[in-house]
Legacy VTK file of the C-alpha trace (Angstrom):
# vtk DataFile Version 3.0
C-alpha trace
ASCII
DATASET POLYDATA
POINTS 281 float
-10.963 -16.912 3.658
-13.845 -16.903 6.036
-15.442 -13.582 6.771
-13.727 -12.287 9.993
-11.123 -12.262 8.106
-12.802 -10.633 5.043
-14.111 -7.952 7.158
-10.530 -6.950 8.390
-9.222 -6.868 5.619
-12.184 -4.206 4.543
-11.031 -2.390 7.171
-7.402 -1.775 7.058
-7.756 -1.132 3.448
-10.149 1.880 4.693
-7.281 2.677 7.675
-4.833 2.862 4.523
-7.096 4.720 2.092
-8.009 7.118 4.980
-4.449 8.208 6.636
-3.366 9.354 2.753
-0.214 7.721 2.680
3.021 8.052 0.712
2.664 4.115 0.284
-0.679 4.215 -0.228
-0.186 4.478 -4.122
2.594 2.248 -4.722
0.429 -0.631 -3.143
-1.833 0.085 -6.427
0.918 -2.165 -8.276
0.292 -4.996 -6.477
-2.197 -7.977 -7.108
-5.223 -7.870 -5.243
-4.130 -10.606 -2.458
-0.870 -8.598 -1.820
-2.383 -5.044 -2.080
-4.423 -6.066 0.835
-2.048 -7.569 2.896
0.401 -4.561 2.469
-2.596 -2.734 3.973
-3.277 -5.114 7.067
1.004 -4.530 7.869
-0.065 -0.942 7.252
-2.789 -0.617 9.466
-0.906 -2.119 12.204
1.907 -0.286 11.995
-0.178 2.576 11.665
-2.319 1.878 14.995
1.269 1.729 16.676
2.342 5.094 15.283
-0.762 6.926 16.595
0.120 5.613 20.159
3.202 6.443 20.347
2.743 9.824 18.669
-0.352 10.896 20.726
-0.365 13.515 23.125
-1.644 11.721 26.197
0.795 11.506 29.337
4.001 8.855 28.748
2.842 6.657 30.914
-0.316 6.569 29.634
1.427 5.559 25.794
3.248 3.162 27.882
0.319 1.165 29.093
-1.703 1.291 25.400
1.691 0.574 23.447
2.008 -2.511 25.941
-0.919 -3.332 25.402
-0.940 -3.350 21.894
1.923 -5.595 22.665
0.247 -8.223 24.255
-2.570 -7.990 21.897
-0.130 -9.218 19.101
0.886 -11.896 21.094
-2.559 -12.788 21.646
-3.768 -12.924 18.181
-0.733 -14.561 17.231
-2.454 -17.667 19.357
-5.687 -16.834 17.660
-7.248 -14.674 19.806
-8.382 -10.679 18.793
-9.016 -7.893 20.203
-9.330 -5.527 17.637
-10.865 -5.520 13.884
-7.699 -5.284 11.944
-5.734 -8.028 13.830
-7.327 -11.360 11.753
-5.906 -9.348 8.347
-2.623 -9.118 9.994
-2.266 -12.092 11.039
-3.968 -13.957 7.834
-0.809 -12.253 5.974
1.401 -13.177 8.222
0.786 -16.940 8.151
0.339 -16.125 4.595
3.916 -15.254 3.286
5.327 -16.400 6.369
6.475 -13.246 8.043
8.298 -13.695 10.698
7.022 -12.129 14.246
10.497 -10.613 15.339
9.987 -7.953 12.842
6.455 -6.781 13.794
7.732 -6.784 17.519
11.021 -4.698 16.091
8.822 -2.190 14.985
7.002 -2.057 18.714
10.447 -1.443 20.142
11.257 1.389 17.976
7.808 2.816 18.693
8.398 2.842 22.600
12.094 4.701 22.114
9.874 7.470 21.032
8.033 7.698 24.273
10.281 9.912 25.530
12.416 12.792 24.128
15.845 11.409 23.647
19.003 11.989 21.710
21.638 10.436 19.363
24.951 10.704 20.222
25.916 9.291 16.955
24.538 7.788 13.580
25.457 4.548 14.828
22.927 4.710 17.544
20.735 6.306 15.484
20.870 3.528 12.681
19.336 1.169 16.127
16.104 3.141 15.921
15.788 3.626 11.615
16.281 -0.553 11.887
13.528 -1.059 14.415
11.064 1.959 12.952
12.190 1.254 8.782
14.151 -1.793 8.303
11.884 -4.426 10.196
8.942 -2.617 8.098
11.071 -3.611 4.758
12.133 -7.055 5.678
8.085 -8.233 6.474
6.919 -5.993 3.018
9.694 -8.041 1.240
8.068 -11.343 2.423
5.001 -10.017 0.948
5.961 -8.938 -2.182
7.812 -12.147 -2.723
11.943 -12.582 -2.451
14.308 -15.001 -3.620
17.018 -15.103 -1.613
17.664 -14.364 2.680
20.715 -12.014 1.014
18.041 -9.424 0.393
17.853 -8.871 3.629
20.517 -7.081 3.662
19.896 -3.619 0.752
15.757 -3.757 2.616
17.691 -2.839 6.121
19.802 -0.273 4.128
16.605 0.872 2.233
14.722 0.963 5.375
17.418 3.336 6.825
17.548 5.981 3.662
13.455 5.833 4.065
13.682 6.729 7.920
16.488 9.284 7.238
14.344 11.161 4.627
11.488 11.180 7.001
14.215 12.347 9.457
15.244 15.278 7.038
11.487 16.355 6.101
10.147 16.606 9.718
13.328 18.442 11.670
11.235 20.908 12.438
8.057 19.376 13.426
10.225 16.813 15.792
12.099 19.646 17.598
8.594 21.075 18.129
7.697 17.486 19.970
11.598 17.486 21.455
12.623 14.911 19.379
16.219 15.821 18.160
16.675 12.616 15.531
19.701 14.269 14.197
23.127 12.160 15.477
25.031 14.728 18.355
28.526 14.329 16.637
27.163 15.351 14.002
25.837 18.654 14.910
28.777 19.659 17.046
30.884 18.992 13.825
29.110 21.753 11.825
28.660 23.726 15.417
25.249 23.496 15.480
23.028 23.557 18.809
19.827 21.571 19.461
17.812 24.555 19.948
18.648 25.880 16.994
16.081 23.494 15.571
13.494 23.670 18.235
13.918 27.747 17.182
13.273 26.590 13.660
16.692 28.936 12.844
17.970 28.054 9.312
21.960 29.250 9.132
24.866 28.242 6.668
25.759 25.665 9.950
22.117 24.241 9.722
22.665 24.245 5.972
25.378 22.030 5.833
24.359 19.759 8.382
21.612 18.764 6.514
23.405 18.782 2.749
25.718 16.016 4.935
22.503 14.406 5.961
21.437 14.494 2.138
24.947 12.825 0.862
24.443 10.298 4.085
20.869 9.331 2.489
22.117 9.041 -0.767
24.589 6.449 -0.103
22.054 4.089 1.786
20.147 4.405 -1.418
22.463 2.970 -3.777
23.359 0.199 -0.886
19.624 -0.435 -1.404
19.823 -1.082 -5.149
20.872 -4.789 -4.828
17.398 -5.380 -3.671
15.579 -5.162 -6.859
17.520 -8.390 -8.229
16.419 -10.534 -4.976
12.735 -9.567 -5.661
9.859 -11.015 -7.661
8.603 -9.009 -10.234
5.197 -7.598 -8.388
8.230 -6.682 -5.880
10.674 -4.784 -8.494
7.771 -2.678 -9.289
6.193 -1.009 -6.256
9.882 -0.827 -5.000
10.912 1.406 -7.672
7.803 2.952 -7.098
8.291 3.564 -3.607
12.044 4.293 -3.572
11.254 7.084 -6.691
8.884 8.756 -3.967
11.230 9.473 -1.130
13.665 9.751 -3.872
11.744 12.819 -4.375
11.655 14.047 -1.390
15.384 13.672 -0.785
15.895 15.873 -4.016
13.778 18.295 -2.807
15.792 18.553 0.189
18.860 18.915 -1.327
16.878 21.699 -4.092
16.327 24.008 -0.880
20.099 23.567 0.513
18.422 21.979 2.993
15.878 24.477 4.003
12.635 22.228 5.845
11.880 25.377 8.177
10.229 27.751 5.664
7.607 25.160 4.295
6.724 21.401 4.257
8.499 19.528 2.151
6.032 16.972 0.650
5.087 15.125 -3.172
1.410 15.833 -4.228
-1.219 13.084 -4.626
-0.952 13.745 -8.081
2.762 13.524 -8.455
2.912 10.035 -6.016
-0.281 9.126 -8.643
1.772 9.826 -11.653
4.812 7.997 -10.488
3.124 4.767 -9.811
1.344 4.933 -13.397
4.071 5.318 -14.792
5.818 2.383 -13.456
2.716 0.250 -14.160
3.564 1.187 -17.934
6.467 0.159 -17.940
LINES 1 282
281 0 1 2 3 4 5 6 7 8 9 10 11 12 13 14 15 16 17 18 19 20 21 22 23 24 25 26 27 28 29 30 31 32 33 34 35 36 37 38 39 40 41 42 43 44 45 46 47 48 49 50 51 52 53 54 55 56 57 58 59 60 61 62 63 64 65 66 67 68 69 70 71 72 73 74 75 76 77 78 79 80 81 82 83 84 85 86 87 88 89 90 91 92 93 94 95 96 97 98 99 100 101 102 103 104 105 106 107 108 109 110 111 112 113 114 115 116 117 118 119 120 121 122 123 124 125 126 127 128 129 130 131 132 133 134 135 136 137 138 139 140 141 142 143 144 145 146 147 148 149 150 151 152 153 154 155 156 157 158 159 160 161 162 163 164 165 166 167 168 169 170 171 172 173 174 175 176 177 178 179 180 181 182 183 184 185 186 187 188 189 190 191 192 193 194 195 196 197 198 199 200 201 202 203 204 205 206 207 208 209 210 211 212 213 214 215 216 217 218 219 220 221 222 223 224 225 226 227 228 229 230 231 232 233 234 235 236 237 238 239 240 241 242 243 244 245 246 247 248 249 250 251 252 253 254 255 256 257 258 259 260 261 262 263 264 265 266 267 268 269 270 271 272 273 274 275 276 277 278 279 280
């Protein structure tokens, strides 16, 4: 590994270290090599999320994200433009990743450019694949797989992640005008839009959400497959990392629902404890 390289890797393991993740820990069970490259997929995906969530005019996103696009495709030909793109592309070449998934995750990036709706789950399920899945199908590469069929529970695992995310951050989305939550859905349990933008928590709200919650935990155990199609580096920071939103979901459902009266998040120490524990075993 010459030292271009070396430094960007440095680098996006600072990125990672620095932005506090909830994956941050898990990537603790890792070995070194793999650890690093989870952080170089981390950084850029990161770098991509900061565009896109900025608060600079649309177009303005438009042009960076594009960009950001092109400098990809650039450094996918060897050429960089920025420190953390050698890492990236080092672990790409490395566990053979393939591109369509780091382009995937682009896509899902831009629909959030502008405020837009869901009519259903189905359309939804689009943007959790581009934002979530594609993220779980180049980490699975990484952590080594043994068959293409796990594919198949990372996409599903990829959508209960996004969901979660979904559930935690209703209100700070409506804030932004993002209304994630699928349209049919809300009319079902007569809910309105601005409800959420008011931040209004009612027995409609309530069960729109606990229906969420079921939704989320059905993905989940579609996602349980995965763990046989892994290696065993693999089996353990999934656990680790599926225990941690697992959390969060169960908080969720703990409130009946209620993400308006305070954030719901794991501790350091808690995300800490639950990787240690599945180094132990």
């Amino acid at each position: 590994m010459n030292r271009v390289v070396q430094s960007s890797y440095r680098h996006c393991q600072h990125l990672t270290r620095r932005a506090a993740s909830s994956f941050y820990y898990p990537f603790l069970l890792l070995p070194r090599q793999k650890r690093l490259s989870m952080c170089a997929l981390y950084a850029f995906l990161r770098h991509a999320d900061d565009l896109g969530d900025s608060n600079e005019p649309v177009r303005l996103k438009q042009q960076k994200l594009s960009k950001w696009r092109e400098s990809l495709e650039a450094a996918l030909e060897g050429k960089f433009d920025s420190p953390l793109l050698p890492a990236l592309i080092d672990t790409v070449e490395r566990y053979q990743i393939p591109s369509r998934f780091l382009f995937d995750v682009l896509d899902g990036v831009e629909m959030d450019l502008v405020p837009r709706c869901y009519n259903s789950f189905d359309e939804l399920e689009i943007y959790c694949h581009r934002v979530a899945s594609a993220v779980g199908i180049a980490c699975i590469h990484i952590w080594g797989f043994c068959d293409e069929a796990a594919f198949l529970p990372a996409r599903q695992c990829g959508v209960a992640f996004q969901l979660t995310n979904i559930l935690r951050d209703v209100k700070e989305d409506a804030q932004r005008n993002r209304i994630y939550l699928p349209l049919d859905d809300m009319q079902r349990f007569d809910c309105d839009p601005e409800d959420l933008i008011r931040g209004e928590y009612n027995p409609q709200f309530q069960d729109l959400i606990l229906y969420q919650v079921a939704r989320a935990e059905q993905l989940y155990l579609q996602a349980v497959p995965l763990n046989d199609y892994l290696h065993r580096d693999g089996q353990r920071i999934f656990a680790a990392m599926v225990t941690i939103y697992r959390g969060l979901l169960d908080t969720i459902k703990r409130r009946r629902g209620d993400v308006f009266s305070r954030r719901i998040r794991l501790g350091g120490i808690r995300k800490l404890w639950i990787v240690l524990s599945w180094l132990v075993r």
